[in-house]
Backbone as numpy.savetxt, mean C-alpha at the origin, in Angstrom:
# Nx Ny Nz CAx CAy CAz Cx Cy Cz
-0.92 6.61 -1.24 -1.78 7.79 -1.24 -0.89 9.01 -1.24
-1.29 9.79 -1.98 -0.12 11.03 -2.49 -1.27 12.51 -1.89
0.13 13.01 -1.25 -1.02 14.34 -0.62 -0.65 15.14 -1.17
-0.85 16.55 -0.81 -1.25 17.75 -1.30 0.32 18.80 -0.77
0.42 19.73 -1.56 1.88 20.62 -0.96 1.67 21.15 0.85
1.20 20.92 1.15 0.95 21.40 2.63 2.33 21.60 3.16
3.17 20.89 3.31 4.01 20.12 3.97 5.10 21.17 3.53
6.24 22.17 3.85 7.24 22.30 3.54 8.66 21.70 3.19
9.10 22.35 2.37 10.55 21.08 2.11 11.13 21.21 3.73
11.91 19.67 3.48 12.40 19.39 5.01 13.97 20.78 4.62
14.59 20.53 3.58 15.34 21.09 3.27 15.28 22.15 1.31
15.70 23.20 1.24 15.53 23.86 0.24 15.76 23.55 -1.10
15.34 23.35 -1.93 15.09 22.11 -3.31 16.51 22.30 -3.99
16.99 23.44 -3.80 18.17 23.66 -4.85 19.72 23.05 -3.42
19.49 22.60 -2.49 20.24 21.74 -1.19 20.55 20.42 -1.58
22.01 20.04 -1.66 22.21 18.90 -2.41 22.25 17.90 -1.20
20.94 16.84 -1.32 21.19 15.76 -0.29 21.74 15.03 0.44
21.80 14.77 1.70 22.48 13.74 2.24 22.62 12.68 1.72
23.50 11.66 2.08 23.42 10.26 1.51 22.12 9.65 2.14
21.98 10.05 3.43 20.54 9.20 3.60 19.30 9.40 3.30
19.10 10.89 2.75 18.00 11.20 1.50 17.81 10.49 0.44
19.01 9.76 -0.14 19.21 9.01 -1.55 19.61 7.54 -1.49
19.95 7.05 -0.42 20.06 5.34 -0.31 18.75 4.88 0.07
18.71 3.56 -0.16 17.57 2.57 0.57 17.85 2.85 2.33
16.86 2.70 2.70 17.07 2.97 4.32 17.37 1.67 5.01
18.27 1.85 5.90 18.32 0.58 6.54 17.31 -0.61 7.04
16.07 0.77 7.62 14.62 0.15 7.95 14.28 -0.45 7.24
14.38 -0.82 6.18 13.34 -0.71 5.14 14.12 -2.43 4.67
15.73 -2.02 4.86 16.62 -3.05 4.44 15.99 -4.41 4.99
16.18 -4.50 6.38 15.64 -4.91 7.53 14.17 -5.76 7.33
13.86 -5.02 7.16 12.25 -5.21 7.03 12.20 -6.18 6.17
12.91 -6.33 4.76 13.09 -7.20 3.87 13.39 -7.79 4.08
14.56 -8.20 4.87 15.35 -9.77 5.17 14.60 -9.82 6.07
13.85 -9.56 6.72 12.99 -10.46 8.45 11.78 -11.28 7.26
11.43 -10.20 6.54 10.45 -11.01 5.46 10.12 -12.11 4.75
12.04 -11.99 4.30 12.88 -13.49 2.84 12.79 -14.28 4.02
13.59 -13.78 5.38 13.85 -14.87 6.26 12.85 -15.44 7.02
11.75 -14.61 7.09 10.21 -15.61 7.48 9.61 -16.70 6.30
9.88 -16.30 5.13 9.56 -16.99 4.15 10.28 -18.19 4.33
11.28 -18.39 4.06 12.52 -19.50 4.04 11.94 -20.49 5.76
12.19 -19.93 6.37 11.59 -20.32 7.92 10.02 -21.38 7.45
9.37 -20.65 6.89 8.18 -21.15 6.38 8.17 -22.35 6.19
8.99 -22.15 4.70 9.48 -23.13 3.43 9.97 -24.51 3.88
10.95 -24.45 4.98 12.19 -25.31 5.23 11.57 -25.76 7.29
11.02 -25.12 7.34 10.99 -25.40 9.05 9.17 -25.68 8.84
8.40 -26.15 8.99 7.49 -26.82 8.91 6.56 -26.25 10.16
7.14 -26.91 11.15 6.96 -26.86 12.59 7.05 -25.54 12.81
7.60 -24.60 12.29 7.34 -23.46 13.29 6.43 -22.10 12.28
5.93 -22.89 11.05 5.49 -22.08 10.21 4.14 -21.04 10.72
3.31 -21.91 11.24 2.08 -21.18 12.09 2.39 -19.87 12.59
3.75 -20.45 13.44 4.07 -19.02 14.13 4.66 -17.90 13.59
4.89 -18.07 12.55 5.79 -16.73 11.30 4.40 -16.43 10.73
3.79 -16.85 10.33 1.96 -15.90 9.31 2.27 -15.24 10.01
2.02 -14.27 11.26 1.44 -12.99 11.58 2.94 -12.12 11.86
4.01 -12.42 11.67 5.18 -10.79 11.21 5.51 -11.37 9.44
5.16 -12.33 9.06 5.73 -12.59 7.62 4.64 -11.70 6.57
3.41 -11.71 7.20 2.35 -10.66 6.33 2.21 -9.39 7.18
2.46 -9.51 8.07 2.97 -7.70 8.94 3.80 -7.08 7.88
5.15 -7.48 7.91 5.91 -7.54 7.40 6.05 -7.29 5.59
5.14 -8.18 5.08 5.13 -7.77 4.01 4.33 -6.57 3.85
3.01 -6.61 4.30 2.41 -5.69 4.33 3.06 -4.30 4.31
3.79 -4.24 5.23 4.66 -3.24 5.45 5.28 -2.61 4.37
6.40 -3.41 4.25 6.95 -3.38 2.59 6.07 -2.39 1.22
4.95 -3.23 1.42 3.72 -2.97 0.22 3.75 -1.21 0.31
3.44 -0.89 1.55 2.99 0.38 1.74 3.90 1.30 1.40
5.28 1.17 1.79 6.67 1.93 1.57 6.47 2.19 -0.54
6.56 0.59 -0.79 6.43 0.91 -2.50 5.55 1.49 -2.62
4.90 1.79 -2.28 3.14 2.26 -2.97 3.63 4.26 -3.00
4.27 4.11 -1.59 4.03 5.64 -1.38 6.03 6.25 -2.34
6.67 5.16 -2.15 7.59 5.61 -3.27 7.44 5.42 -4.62
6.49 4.99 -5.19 5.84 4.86 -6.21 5.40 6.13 -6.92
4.84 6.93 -5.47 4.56 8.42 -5.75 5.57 9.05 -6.50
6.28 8.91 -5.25 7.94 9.63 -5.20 8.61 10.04 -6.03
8.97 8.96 -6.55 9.74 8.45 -8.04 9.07 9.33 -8.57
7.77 9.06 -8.87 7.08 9.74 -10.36 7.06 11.46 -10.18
6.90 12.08 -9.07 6.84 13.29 -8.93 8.45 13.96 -8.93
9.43 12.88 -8.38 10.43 13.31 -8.55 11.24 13.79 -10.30
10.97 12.49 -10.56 11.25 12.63 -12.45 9.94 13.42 -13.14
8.65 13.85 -12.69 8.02 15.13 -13.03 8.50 15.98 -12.57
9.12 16.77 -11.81 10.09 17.47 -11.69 9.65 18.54 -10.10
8.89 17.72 -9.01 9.00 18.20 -8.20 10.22 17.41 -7.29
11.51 17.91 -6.92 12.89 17.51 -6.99 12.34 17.61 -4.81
11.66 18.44 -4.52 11.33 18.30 -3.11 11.69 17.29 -2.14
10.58 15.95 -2.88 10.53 14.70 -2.44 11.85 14.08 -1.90
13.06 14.27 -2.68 14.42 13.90 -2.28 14.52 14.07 -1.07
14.93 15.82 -0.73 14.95 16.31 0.50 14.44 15.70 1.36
13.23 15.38 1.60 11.79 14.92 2.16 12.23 13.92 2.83
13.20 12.93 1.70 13.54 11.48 2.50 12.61 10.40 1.90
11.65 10.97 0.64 10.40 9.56 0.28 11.04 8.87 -0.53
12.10 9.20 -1.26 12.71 7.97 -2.08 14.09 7.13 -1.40
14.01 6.92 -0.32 14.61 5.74 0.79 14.31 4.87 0.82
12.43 4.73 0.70 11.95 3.59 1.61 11.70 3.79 2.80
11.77 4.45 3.55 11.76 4.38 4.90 10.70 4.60 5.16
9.67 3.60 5.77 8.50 3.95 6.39 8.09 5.23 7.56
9.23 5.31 7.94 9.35 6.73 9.42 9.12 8.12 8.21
9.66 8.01 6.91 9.74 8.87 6.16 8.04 9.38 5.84
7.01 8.82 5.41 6.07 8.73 5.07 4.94 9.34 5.93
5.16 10.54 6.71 3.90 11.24 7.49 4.13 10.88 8.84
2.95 11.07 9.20 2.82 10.39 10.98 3.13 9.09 10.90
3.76 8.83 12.43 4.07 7.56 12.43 3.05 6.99 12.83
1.86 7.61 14.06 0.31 6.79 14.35 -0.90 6.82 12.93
-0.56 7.82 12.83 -1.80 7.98 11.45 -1.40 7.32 9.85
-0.04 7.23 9.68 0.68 7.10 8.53 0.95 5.36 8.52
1.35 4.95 9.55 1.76 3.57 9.50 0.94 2.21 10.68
1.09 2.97 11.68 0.37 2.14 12.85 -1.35 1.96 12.56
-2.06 2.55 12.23 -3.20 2.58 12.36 -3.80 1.32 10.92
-3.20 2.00 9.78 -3.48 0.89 8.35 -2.80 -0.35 9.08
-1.70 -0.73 10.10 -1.65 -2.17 10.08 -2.61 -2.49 10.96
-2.99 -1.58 12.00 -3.93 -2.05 13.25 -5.56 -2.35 12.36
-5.68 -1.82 11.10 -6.94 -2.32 10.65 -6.57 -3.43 10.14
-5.55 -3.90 9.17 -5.48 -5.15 8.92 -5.08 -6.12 9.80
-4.74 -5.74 10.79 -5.01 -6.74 12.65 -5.95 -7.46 12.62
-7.28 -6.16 12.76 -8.25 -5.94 13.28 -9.70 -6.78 12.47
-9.80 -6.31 11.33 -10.47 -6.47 10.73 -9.85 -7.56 8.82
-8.62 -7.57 8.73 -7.91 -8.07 7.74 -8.06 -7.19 6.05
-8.08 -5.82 6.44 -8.89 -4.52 5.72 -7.51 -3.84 5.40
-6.94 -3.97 3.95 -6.14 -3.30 3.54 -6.29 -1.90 2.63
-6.30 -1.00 3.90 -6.53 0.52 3.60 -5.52 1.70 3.73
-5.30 2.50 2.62 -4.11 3.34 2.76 -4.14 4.35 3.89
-2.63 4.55 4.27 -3.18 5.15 5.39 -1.64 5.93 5.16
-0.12 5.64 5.11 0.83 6.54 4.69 0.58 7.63 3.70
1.61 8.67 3.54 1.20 9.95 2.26 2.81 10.14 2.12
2.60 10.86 0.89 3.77 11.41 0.75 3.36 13.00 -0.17
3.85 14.24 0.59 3.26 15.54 0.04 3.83 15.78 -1.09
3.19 16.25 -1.85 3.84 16.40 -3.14 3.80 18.30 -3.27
5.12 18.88 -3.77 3.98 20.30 -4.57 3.45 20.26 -5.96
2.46 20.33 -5.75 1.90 19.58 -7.27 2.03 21.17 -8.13
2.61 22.91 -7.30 2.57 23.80 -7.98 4.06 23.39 -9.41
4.77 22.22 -8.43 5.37 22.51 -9.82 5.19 21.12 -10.51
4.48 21.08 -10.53 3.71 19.96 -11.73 2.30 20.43 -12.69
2.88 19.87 -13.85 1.44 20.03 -14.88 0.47 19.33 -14.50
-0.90 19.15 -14.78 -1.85 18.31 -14.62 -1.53 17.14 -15.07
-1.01 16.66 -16.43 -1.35 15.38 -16.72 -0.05 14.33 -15.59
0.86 15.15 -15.59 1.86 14.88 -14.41 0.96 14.59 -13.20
0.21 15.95 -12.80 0.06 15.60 -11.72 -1.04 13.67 -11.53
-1.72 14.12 -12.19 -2.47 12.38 -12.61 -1.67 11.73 -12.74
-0.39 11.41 -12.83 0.42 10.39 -13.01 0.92 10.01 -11.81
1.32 11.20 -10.99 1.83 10.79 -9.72 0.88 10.30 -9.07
-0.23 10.68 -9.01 -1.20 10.24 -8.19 -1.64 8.54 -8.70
-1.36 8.09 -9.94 -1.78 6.58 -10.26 -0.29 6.18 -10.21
0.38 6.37 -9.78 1.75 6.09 -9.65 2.20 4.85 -8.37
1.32 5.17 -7.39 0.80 4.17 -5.84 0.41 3.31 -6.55
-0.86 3.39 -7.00 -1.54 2.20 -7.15 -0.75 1.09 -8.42
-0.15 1.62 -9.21 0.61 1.24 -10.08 1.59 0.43 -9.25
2.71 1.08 -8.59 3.70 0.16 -7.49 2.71 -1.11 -6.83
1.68 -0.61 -6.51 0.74 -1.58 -5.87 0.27 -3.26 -6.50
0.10 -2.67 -8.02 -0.38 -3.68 -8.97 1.28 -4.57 -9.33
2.13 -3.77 -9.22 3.31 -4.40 -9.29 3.64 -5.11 -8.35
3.71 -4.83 -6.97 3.67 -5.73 -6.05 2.82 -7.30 -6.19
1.58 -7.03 -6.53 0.71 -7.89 -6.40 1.09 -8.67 -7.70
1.46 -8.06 -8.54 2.21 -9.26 -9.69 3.15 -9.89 -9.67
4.01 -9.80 -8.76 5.01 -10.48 -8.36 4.90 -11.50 -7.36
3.70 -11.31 -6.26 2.93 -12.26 -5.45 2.50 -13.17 -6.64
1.89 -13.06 -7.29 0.77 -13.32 -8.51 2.03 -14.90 -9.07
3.09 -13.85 -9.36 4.24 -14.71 -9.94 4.78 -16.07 -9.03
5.19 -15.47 -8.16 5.86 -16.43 -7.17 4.10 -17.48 -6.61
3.48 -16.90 -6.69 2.07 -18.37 -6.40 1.96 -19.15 -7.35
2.29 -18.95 -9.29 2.15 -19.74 -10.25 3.70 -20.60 -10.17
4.06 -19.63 -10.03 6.00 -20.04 -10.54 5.80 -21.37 -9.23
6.13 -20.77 -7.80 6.82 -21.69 -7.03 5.55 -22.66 -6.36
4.74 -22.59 -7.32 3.49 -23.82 -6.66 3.81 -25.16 -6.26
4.80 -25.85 -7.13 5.61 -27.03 -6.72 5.75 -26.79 -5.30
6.62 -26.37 -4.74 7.21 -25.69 -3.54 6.22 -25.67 -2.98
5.19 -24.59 -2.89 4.08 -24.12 -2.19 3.69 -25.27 -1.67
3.27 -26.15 -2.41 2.37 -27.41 -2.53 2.67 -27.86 -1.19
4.34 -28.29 -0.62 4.80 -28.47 0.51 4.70 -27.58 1.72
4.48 -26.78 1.40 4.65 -25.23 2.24 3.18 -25.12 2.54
1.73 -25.64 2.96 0.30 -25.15 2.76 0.20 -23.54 3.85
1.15 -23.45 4.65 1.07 -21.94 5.55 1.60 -21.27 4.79
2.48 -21.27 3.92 3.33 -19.86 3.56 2.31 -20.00 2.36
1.89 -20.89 1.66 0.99 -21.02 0.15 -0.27 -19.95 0.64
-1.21 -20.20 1.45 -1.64 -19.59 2.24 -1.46 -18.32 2.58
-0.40 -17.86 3.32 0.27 -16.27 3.78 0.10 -15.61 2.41
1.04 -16.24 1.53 0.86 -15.35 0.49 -0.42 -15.05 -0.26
-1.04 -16.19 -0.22 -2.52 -15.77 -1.45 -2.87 -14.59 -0.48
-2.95 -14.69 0.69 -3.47 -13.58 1.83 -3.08 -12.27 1.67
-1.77 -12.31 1.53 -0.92 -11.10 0.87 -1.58 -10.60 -0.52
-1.73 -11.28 -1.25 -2.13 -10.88 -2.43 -3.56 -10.51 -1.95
-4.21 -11.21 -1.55 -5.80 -10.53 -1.68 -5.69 -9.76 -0.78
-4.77 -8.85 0.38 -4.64 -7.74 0.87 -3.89 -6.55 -0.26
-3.20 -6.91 -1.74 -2.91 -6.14 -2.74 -4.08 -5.72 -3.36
-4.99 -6.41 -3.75 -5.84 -6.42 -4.30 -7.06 -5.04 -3.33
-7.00 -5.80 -2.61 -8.10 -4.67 -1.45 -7.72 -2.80 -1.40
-6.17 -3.06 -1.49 -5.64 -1.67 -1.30 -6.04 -1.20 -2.66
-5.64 -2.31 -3.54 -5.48 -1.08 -4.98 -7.18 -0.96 -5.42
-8.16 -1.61 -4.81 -9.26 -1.82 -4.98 -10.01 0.35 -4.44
-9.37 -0.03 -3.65 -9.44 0.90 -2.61 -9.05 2.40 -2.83
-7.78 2.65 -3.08 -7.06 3.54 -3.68 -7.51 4.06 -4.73
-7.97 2.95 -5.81 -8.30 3.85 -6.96 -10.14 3.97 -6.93
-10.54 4.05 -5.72 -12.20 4.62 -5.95 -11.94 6.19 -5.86
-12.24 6.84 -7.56 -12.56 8.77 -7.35 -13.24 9.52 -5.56
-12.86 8.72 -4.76 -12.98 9.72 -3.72 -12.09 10.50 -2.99
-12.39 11.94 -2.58 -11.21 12.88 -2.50 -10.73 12.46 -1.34
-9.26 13.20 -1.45 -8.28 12.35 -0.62 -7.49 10.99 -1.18
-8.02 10.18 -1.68 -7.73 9.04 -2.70 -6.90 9.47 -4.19
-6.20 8.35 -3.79 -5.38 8.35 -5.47 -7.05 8.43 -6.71
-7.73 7.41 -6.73 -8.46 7.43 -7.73 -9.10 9.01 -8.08
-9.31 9.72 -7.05 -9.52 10.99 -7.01 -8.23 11.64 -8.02
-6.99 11.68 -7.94 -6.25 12.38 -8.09 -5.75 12.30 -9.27
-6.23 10.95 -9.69 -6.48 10.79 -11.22 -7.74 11.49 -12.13
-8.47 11.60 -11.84 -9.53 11.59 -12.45 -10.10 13.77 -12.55
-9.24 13.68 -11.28 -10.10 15.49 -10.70 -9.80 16.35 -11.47
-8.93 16.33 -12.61 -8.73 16.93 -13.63 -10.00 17.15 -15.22
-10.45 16.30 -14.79 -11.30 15.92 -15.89 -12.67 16.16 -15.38
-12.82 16.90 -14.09 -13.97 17.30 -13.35 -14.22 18.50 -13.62
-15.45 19.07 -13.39 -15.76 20.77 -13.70 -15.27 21.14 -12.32
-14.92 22.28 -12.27 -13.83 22.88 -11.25 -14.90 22.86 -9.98
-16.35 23.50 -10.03 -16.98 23.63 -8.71 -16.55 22.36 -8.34
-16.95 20.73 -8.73 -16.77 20.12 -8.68 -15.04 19.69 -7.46
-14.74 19.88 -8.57 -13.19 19.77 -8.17 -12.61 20.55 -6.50
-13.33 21.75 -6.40 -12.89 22.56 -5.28 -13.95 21.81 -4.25
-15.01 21.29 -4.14 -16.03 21.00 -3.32 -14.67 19.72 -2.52
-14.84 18.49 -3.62 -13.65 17.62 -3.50 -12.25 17.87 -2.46
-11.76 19.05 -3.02 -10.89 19.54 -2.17 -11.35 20.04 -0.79
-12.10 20.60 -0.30 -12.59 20.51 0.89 -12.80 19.67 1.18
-13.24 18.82 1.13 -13.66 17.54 1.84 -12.39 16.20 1.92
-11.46 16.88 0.60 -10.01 15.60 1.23 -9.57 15.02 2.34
-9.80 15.96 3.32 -8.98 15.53 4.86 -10.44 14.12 5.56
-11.47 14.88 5.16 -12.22 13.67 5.68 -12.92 12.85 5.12
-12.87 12.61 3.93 -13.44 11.69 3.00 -13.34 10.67 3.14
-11.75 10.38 3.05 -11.62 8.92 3.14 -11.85 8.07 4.50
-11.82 8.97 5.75 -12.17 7.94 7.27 -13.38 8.07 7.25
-14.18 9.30 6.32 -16.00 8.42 6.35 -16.31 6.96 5.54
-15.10 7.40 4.43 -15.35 5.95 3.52 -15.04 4.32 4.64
-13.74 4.57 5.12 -13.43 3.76 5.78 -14.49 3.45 6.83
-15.16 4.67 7.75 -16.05 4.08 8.81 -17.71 3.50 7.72
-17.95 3.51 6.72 -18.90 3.49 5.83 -18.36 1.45 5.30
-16.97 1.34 5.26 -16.44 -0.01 5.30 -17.06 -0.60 6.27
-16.68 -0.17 7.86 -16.70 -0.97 8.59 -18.14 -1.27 9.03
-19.09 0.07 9.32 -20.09 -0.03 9.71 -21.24 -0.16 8.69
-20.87 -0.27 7.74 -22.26 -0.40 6.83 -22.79 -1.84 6.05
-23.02 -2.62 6.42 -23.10 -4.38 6.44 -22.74 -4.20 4.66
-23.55 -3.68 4.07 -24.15 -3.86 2.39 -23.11 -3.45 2.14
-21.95 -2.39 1.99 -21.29 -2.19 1.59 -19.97 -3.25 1.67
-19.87 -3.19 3.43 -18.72 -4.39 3.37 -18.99 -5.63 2.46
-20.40 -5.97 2.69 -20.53 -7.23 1.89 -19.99 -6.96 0.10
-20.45 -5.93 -0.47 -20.12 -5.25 -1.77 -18.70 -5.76 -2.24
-17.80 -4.91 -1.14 -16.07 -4.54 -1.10 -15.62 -6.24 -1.29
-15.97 -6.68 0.08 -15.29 -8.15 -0.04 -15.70 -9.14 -1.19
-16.85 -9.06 -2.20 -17.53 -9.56 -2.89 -16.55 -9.29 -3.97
-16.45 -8.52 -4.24 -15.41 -7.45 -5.51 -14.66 -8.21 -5.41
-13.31 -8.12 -3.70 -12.15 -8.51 -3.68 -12.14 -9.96 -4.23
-13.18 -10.56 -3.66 -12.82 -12.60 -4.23 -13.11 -12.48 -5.40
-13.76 -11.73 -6.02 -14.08 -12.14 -7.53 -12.97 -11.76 -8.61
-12.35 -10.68 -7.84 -11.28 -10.11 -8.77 -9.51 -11.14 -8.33
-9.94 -11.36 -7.07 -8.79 -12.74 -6.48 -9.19 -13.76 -7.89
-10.19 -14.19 -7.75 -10.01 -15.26 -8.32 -9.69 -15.33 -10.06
-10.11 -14.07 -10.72 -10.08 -13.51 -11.78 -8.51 -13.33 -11.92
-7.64 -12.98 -11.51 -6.30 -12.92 -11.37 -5.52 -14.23 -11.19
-5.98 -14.90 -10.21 -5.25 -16.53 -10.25 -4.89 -16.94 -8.97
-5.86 -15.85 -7.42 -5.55 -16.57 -6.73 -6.91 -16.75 -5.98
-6.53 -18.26 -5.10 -7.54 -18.67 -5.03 -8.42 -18.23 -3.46
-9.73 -17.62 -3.74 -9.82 -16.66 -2.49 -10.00 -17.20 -0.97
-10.40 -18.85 -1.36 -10.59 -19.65 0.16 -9.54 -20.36 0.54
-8.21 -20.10 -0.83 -6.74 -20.02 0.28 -6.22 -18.85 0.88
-6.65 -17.67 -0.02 -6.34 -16.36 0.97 -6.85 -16.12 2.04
-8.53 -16.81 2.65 -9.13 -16.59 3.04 -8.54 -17.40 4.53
-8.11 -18.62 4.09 -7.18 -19.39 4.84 -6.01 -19.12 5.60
-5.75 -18.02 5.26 -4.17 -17.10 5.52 -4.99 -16.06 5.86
-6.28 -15.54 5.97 -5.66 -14.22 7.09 -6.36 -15.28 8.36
-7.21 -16.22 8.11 -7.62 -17.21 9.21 -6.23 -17.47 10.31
-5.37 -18.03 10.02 -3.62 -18.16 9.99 -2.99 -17.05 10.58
-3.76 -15.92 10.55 -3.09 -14.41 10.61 -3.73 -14.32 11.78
-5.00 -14.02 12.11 -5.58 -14.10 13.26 -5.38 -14.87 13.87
-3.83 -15.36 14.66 -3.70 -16.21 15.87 -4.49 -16.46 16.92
-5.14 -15.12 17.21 -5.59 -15.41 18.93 -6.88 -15.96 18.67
-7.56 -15.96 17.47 -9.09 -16.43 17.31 -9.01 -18.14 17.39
């Protein structure tokens, strides 16, 4: 989810970066090998696989969100708002990406909670120095990293099915993973303000239109989200979508369904 210029540069655009503005972040490093190495754990240790599902899809999860919001990054950076550098969003680093309760803790505490993969990191963009069709790019730029993610899940479930076959928890974790890709990008790209799908599309809106939208960005999307949780017909809607489009893609939704089962330990 890509926000709005609010945000000042951390440092002045024409300020030539630190090295840790411009490397992968260690966090982020980290985060990856606890990931490969929950996987492998999975794969090869049998016996203790149960207990890796809930940091091996934390974990990935995690991951997901960092690409999604450097996904932005990238694209606004090579459109030529050079900001983002400064900023720290093309690291990886999840600490980089907004609040740390509102930005990162809260989207995993819903997929805890409820197994509801909803954006919840940003990364500010100044969209003054971007054109429109730019700016629509950065903004489908998330969900794009997103669909990439989920194709590479997509990959490794056809490719290493042999494998899997032995593995039924990590075969599992992952379809779970994937139909938590699926939910986000499901999600992301609905035209509501605040939302990437919004940020695509608001160009091509009549301006009253467009400015109404803009007021209402900051709270749009936690009505959408409380409209998820509390509104039976709708949830039923969302999750209806997600298996049909799981299964439409190639994975299968009552093994994903199986893996966040797996995920929810304490139930």
């Amino acid at each position: 989810m890509s926000g709005s210029a609010q945000e000042p540069p951390a440092k002045p655009a024409h300020e030539k970066p630190a090295h840790d503005e411009q490397a992968v972040s260690p966090l982020f490093q980290v985060l990856l090998a606890i990931f490969l190495a929950l996987a492998a754990l999975m794969l090869w240790r049998s016996s203790l696989a149960r207990a890796a599902v809930f940091p091996f899809v934390l974990s990935g999860y995690l991951i997901s969100i960092c690409l999604h919001e450097f996904g932005h990054a990238v694209a606004a950076y090579y459109c030529g708002d050079r900001t983002v550098r400064a900023k720290g969003y093309l690291t990886l680093n999840p600490l980089r990406y907004t609040n740390l309760q509102y930005s990162i803790i809260l989207p995993l505490l819903f997929v805890v909670i409820g197994g509801v993969a909803l954006p919840g990191a940003a990364v500010y963009i100044d969209r003054r120095l971007l054109r429109r069709w730019q700016d629509a790019f950065v903004s489908a730029a998330g969900p794009i990293a997103t669909a990439i993610v989920l194709g590479l899940l997509l990959l490794v479930l056809k490719m290493g099915k042999g494998a899997l076959m032995g593995a039924p928890v990590l075969h599992a974790s992952i379809a779970y993973l994937a139909m938590l890709q699926t939910m986000m990008l499901i999600f992301n790209l609905i035209p509501c303000p605040g939302l990437d799908g919004w940020g695509v599309v608001r160009y091509a809106l009549p301006l009253a239109l467009r400015n109404i939208g803009q007021r209402f960005a900051p709270i749009a999307p936690l009505r959408l989200i409380s409209a998820l949780f509390f509104v039976p017909d709708l949830s039923r809607s969302v999750w209806h979508a997600v298996f049909r489009i799981c299964d439409a893609v190639g994975v299968d939704p009552r093994l994903a369904w199986l893996g966040f089962q797996l995920f929810q330990f304490w139930k």
